[in-house]
RODO-68204 format. One record per residue (C-alpha): y, z, x; residue in one letter. Coordinates in Angstrom, 1 decimal, decimal comma, always signed. Example, Ala and Ser with C-alpha at 12.3 -4.5 7.8 and 13.67 -1.06 7.14 Angstrom:
# RODO-68204
+--------+--------+--------+-----+
:      y :      z :      x : res :
+--------+--------+--------+-----+
:   -4,5 :   +7,8 :  +12,3 :   A :
:   -1,1 :   +7,1 :  +13,7 :   S :
+--------+--------+--------+-----+
END
This chain:
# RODO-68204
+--------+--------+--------+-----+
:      y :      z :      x : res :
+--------+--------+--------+-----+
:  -23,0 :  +11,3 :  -30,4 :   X :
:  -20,7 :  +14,3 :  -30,0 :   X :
:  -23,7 :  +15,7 :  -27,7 :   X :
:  -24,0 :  +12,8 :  -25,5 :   X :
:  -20,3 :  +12,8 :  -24,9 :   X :
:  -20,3 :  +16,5 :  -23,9 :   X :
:  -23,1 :  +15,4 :  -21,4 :   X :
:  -21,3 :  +12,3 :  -19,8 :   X :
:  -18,2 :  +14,7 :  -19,5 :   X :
:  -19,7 :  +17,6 :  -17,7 :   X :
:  -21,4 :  +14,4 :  -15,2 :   X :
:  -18,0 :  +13,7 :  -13,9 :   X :
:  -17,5 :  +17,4 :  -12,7 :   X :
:  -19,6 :  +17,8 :   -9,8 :   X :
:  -18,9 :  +18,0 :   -5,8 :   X :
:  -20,7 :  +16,5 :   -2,9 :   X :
:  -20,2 :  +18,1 :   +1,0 :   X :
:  -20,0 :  +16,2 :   +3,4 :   X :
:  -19,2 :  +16,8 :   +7,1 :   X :
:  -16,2 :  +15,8 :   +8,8 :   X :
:  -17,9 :  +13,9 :  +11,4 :   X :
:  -19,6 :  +12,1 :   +8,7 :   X :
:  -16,1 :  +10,9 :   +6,9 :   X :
:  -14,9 :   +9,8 :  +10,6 :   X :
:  -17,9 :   +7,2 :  +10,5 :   X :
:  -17,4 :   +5,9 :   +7,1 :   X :
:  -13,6 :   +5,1 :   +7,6 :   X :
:  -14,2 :   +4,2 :  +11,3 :   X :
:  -11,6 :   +6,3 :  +12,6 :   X :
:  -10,5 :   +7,7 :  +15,7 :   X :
:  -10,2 :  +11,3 :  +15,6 :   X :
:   -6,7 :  +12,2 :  +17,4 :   X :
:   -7,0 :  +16,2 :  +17,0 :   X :
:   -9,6 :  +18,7 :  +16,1 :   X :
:  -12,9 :  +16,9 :  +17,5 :   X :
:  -14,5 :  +20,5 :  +17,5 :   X :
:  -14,1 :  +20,8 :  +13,7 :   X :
:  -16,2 :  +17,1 :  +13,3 :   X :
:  -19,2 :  +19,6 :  +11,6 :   X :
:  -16,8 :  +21,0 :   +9,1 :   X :
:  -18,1 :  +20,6 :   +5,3 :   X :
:  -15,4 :  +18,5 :   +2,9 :   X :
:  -16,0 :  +18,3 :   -0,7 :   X :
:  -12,9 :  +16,7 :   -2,3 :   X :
:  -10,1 :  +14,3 :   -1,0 :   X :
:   -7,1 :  +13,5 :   -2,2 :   X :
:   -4,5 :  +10,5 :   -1,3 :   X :
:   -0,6 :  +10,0 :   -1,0 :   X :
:   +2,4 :   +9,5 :   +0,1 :   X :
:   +4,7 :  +11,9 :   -1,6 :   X :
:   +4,9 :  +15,6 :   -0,2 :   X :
:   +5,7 :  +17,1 :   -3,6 :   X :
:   +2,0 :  +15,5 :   -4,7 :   X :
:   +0,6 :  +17,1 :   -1,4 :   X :
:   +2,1 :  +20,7 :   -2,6 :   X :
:   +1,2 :  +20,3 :   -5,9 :   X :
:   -2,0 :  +19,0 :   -5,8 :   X :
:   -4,5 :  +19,6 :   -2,9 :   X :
:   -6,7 :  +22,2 :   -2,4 :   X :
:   -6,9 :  +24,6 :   +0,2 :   X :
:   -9,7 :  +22,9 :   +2,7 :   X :
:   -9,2 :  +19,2 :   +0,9 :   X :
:   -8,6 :  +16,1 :   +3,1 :   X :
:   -5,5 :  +14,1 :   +2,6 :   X :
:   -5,4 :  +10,2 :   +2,7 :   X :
:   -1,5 :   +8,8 :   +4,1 :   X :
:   +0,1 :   +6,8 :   +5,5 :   X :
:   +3,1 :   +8,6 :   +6,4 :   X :
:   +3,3 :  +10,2 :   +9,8 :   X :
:   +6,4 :  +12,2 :  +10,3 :   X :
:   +6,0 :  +15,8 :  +11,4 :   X :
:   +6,8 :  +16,5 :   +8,0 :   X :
:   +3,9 :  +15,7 :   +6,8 :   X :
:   +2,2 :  +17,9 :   +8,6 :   X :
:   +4,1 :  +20,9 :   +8,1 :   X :
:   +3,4 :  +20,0 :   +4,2 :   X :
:   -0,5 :  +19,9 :   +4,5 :   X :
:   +0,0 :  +23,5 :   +6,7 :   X :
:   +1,7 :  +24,8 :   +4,0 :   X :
:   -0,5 :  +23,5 :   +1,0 :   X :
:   -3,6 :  +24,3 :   +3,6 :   X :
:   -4,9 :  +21,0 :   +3,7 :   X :
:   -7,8 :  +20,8 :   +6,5 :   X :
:   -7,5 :  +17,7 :   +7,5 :   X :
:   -5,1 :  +14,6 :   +7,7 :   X :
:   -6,4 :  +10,7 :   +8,0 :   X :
:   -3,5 :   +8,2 :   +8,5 :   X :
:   -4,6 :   +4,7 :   +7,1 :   X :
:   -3,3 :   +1,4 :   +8,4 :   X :
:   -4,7 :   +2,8 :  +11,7 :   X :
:   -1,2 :   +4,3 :  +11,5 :   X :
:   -0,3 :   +6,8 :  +14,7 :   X :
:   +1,9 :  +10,3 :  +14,0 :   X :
:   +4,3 :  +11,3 :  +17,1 :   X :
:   +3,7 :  +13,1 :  +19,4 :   X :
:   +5,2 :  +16,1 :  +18,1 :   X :
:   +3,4 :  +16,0 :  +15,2 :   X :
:   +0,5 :  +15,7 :  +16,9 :   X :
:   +1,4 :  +19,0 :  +18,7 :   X :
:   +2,2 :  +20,5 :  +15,8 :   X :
:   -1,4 :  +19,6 :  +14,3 :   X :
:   -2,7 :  +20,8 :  +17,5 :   X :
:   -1,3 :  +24,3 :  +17,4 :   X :
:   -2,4 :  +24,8 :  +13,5 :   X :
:   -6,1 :  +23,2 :  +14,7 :   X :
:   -5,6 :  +20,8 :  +12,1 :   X :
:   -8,1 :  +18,0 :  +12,5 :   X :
:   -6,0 :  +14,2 :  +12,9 :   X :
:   -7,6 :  +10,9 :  +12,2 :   X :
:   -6,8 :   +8,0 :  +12,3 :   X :
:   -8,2 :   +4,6 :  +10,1 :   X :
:   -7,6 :   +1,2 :  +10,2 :   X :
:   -8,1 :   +0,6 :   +7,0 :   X :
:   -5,6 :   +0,3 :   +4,1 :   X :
:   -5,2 :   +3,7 :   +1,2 :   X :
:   -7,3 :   +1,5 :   -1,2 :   X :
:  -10,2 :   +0,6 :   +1,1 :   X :
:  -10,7 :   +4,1 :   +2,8 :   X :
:  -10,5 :   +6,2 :   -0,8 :   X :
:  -13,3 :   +3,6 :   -2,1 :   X :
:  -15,6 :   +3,8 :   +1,3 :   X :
:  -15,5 :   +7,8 :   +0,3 :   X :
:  -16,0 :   +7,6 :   -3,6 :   X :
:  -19,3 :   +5,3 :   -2,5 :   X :
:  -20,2 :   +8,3 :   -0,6 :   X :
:  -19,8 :  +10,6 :   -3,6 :   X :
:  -16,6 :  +12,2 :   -2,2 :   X :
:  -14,6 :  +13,4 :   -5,3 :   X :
:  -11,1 :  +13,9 :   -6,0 :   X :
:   -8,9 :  +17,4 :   -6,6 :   X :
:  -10,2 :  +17,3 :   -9,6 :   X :
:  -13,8 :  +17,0 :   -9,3 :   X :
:  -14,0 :  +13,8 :  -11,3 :   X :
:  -15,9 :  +10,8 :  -10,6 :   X :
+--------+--------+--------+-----+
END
């Protein structure tokens, strides 16, 4: 027993790349900065709405699921060197943010579907979290 639970444990821990451009076609999004990055390899994803999550959490590299759009944001994901933002709702940033995005090449998409929906389409794909768990 204690051996099969050490196996089922070490199972969760496991990553799967997958390429930007890939991710865009799963969540049907529209990619709003950073098209030259689409071959980019992802391996975890994380998802929310509070910046002091953002800086605690994600990894450098790591793609971050929101729904907020405020330049904020991505001054947040610059500084906890997130690599790439996806707004849900088929929610739209500024235009400064955008610009801001722009001058950190930091890829921006867009997806019209909800927080729930998208992080699911990605754990079907074997995306993990931060944390490597599945």
């Amino acid at each position: 027993m204690l051996e099969e639970n050490a196996a089922s444990k070490s199972d969760l821990l496991w990553t799967v790349q997958m390429k930007l451009s890939e991710i865009v076609k799963a969540l049907d999004a529209k990619i709003l900065t950073g098209a030259k990055h689409l071959d980019k390899e992802i391996n975890i994803c994380g998802a929310s709405d509070l910046m002091s999550d953002i800086l605690a959490g994600l990894s450098e590299g790591s793609i971050l699921l929101t729904g907020l759009t405020t330049i904020q944001v991505i001054r947040t994901v610059v500084v906890a060197g997130v690599g790439t933002v996806i707004f849900v709702r088929g929610k739209m940033p500024p235009q400064a943010a955008v610009d801001l995005a722009r001058e950190h090449e930091l890829p921006l998409i867009s997806s019209p579907y909800s927080m729930f929906v998208s992080c699911g389409r990605l754990y079907a794909l074997k995306l993990t979290g931060l944390d490597g768990r599945r």
